[in-house]
Structures are given as C-alpha cells and as structure tokens.
C-alpha positions in Angstrom: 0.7 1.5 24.2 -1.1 -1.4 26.0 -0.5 -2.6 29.1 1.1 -5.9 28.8 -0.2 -8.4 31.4 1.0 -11.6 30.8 3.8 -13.5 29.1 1.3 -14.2 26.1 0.8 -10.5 25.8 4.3 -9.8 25.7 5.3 -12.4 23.2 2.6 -10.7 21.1 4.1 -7.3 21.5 7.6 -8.3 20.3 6.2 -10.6 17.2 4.2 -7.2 16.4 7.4 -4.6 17.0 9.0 -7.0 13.5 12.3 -5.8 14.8 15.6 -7.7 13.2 17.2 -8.8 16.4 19.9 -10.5 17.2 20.5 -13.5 20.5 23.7 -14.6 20.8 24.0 -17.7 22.9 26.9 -19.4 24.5 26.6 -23.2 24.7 23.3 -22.9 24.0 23.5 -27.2 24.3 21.5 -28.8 26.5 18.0 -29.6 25.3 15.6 -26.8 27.1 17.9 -23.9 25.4 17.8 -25.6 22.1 14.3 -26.0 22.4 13.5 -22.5 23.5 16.0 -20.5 20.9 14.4 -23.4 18.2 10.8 -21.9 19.0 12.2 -18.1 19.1 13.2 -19.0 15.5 9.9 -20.3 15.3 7.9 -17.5 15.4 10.3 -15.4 14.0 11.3 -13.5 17.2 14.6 -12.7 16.1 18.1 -14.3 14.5 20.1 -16.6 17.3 23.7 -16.7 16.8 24.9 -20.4 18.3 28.5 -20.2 20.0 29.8 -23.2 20.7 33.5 -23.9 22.1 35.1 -26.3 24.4 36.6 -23.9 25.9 33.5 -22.1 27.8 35.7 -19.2 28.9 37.0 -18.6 25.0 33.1 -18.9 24.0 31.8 -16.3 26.3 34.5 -14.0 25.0 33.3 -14.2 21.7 29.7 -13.7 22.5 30.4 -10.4 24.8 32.7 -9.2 21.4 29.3 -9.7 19.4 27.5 -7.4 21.6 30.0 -4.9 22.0 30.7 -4.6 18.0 27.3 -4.0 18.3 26.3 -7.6 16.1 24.1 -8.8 18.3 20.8 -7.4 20.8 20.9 -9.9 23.6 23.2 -12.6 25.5 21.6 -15.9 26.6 23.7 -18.0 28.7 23.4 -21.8 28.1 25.7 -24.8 29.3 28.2 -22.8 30.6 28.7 -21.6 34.4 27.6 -18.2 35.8 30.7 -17.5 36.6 32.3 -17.9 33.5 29.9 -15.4 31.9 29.8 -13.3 34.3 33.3 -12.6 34.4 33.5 -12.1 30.6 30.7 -9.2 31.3 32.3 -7.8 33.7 35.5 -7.4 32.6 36.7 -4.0 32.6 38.2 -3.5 29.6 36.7 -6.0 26.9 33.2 -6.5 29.3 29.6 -5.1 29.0 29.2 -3.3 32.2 29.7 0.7 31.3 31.4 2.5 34.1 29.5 4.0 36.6 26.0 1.1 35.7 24.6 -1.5 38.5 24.6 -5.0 37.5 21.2 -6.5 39.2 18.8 -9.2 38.0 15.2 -8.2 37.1 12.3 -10.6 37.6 8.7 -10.9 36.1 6.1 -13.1 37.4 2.7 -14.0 35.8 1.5 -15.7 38.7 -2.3 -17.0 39.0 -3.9 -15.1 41.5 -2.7 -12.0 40.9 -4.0 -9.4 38.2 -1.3 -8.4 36.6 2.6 -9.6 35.9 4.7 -8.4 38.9 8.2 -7.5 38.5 10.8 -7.4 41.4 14.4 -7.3 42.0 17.1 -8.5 43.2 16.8 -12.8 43.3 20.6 -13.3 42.0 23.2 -10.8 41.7 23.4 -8.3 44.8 23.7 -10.2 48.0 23.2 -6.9 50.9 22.4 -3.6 48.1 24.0 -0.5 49.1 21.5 2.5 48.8 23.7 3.6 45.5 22.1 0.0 44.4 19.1 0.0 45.3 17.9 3.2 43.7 19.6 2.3 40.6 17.1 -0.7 41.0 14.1 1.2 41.2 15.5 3.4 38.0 16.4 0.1 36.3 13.0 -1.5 37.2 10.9 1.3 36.6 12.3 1.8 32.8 11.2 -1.7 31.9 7.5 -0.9 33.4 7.7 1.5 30.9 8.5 -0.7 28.0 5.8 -2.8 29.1 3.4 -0.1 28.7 2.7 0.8 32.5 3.0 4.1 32.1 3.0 4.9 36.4 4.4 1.8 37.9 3.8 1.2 41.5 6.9 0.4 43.5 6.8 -1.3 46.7 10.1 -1.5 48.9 9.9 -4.2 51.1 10.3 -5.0 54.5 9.0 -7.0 57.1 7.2 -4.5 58.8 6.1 -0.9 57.8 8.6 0.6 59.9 12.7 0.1 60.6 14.2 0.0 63.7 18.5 -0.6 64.9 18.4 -4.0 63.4 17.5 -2.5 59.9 19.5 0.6 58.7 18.6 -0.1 55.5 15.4 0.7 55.8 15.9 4.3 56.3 17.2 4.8 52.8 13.7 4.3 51.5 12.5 7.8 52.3 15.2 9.5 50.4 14.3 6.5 47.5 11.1 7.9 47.8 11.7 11.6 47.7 13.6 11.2 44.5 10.7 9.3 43.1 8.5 12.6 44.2 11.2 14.8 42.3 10.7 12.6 39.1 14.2 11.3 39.3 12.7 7.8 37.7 10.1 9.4 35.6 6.6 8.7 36.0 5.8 6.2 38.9 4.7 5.9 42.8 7.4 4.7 45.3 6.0 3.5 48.7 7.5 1.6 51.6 8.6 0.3 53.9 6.0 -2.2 53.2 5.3 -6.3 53.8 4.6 -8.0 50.3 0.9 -8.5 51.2 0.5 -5.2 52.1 2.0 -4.0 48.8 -0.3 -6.4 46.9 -3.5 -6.4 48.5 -5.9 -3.8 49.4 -7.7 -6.4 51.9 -4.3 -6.0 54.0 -3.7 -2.6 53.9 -7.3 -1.9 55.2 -6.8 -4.6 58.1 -3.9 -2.8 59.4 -5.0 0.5 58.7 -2.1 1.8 56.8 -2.5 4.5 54.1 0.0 4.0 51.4 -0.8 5.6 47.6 0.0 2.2 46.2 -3.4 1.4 47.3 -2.4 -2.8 47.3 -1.7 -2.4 43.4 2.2 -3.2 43.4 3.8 -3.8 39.8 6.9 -3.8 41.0 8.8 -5.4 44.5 12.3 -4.0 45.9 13.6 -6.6 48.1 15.3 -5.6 50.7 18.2 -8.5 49.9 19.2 -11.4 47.8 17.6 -14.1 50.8 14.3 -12.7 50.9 14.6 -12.2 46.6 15.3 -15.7 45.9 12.9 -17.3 49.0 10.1 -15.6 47.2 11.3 -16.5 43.9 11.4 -20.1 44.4 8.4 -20.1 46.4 6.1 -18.2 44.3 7.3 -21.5 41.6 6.6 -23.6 43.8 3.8 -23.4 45.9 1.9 -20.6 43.4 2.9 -22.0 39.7 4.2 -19.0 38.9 5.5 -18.4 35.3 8.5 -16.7 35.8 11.0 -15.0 33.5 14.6 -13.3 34.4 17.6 -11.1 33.3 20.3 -9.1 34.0 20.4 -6.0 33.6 22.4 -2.8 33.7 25.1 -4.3 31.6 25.3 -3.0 27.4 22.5 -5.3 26.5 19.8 -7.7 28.2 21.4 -10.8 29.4 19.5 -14.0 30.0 21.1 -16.4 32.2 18.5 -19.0 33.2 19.1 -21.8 35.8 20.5 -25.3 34.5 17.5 -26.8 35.7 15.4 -24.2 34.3 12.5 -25.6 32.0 12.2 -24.3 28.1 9.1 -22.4 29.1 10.6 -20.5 31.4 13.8 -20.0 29.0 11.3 -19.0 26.2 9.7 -16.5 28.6 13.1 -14.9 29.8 14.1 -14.4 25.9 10.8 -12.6 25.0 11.2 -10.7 28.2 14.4 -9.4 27.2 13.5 -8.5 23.7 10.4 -6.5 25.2 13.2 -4.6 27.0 14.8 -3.3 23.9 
C-alpha cells in the first residue's frame, strides 16, 4: 500500500477503496457541515444519514443507536454541544465506548514545511493521561499509521527536555512505553522519547544537541505529554504555520468526527475523509 502523504492523497485512497459507507450526522445544520457532508456526497465518499431534532440530546441518541445496530460507519457531530454527544457515547449501557477502550482524540496535520502528514494525540479529550492512557494512545495511533500505509511509524513522546526530573513523573513511563514497543506490543513501529518536538522532527536539531535517537528527526507521530501542550500546538500550527488539520475520536465503536463550531468546511471535509481512511 502507498504511503499517504497528504489530505489529497487520502481522499484519493478512500474514493479508490469504493466502499458503501455510512456517516450519520447529528444537526449536521449550520452551513460548513452542510457544505462538507454536501461535497462527501459529491464525490461519492459514502451515504450521510441527516439527524435532525430539537431536542439535541434525543438526536444524538438516535445517531449512537445507528452505529450500534451496526447502520451506520461513522458519527459526525454538527450543531449540537460536545457534551451532549459525548455523553450519548459514553453512556454505559446504550453508548459506544466498549468496556475496557480509551476515549482520546487523534490528530493529522498536513502542514507546509514538513514532508509528510504528522499525526499526534491528545488536543481534546484527556486533560493529565495516566500511563494506562497513554500507551493505549500510542496502540491507537500507531493502528491508524497503519491504515495510512506507514508500515513502521515513528513515534515521538514528548517533553520539554530529553530527560525527566521530580517535577515530571510522567515522564518515566516512557521507557516501559518504549519497551513494549521493542516487544512488538503495537506491531511494527519505533517509539523514542523523551524528546522536544524539534528534536523529534528535525535531524538539524538532533545533531546540534548531540542526541542519538532511532527516529533520526523523522517523527509521523507526536505523544503529548498533556491536553495544554496538545491543543497550544494545535492551534498554533493553524495559526502561525497554515496547517491543514483534520481530527477524531477515537477508541469508541466507530470513528467520531466532532469538529469545532468555528471549524471551516475544509477542515470538516478533511476530518470525514480522515475517518473513513481509518475504517
């Protein structure tokens, strides 16, 4: 399988798969979600199923009963709150989180001055993860690499520095992260950290400070350490590097898309094709 690169490259590879999907979307109201699921339809990406209730609580009910009957492939939030959806998912009889799973949020960037999409986790979901959550990130993470065709994904866990200290316990977690990486607990891929993003992304800045790591400044994927430093980098990548950005839950029964309000269509388009890649 290819490697898929960029957002284009993935929107080809799900046209190509011809697959009979199924998006069901609640609210899906305001004008960028219409105009995103409108070009899905489009080009054929797959069948959109519109829920539509005043009652936003009754309407994400449905949508979860879809998914769990098994009649539709992915959940797309639209004018409804987080909230709301989110407690419909996770709901532990009638929801879409199996015992035992890790709701995080997955993130892909294509971002312009760097040579490949770069996936990392977590920008909206886990505030502080626990080391149970964090490795389930890196399994969770790693698995969509695969679907994207990168056979031995390079996974960065980040830190500030390239070393812990009191102040972060955390940090020592990532050398039994990275010794069940070694023992193929996440199939094929590299785990290396602790290590700052730049040093995880650039080969220049490994060399400068004289650190040896086998990700050699190739990350594909980014662990952050937590939700503050996830969703700074997030929001500054959009802003200051014009990333294209895409986003979903996962760990729940299906993909879930649940885009910001202020989100534009692109960026909705790209978190749809995103998640149908991942199925």
């Amino acid at each position: 399988m290819k490697t898929i690169k960029s957002f284009l490259e993935m929107h080809r590879l799900v046209a190509e798969a011809k697959r009979r999907l199924k998006i069901v979307a609640v609210n899906p109201i305001d004008e960028a979600t219409k105009e995103a699921l409108a070009l899905i339809e489009r080009d054929h990406l797959a069948e959109v199923i519109r829920i539509e209730d005043v009652l936003p609580e009754r309407a994400a009910e449905k949508a979860v009963a879809l998914i769990r009957r098994g009649d539709a492939d992915v959940l797309m939030k639209g004018l409804i709150g987080t909230d709301i959806l989110l407690r419909a998912i996770l709901n532990k009889v009638s929801g879409l989180l199996p015992e035992g799973r890790v709701l995080t949020h997955i993130s892909v960037a294509e971002i312009p001055t760097y040579h490949k999409l770069l996936f990392f986790t977590d920008v909206a979901v886990i505030p502080y993860p626990t080391q149970k959550q964090r490795t389930e990130q890196v399994r969770y993470v790693t698995n969509v690499c695969h679907q994207m065709g990168i056979m031995e994904p390079r996974v960065a866990l980040i830190h500030c520095a390239e070393h812990g200290g009191r102040q972060f316990p955390f940090v020592d977690g990532y050398q039994d992260i990275k010794q069940l990486a070694e023992h193929g607990t996440f199939g094929r891929c590299i785990v290396d950290g602790p290590l700052d993003v730049k040093s995880a992304c650039s080969i220049e800045a490994l060399k400068a400070k004289g650190i040896k790591s086998p990700l050699n400044g190739e990350a594909d994927v980014l662990i952050m350490p937590d939700i503050e430093a996830g969703n700074a980098f997030y929001k500054a990548m959009t802003l200051f590097a014009q990333a294209r950005t895409a986003g979903i839950l996962w760990g729940t029964q299906c993909p879930v898309v649940v885009p910001s309000r202020g989100d534009s269509t692109e960026a909705k388009f790209n978190s749809i094709i995103f998640a149908l890649a991942c199925l």
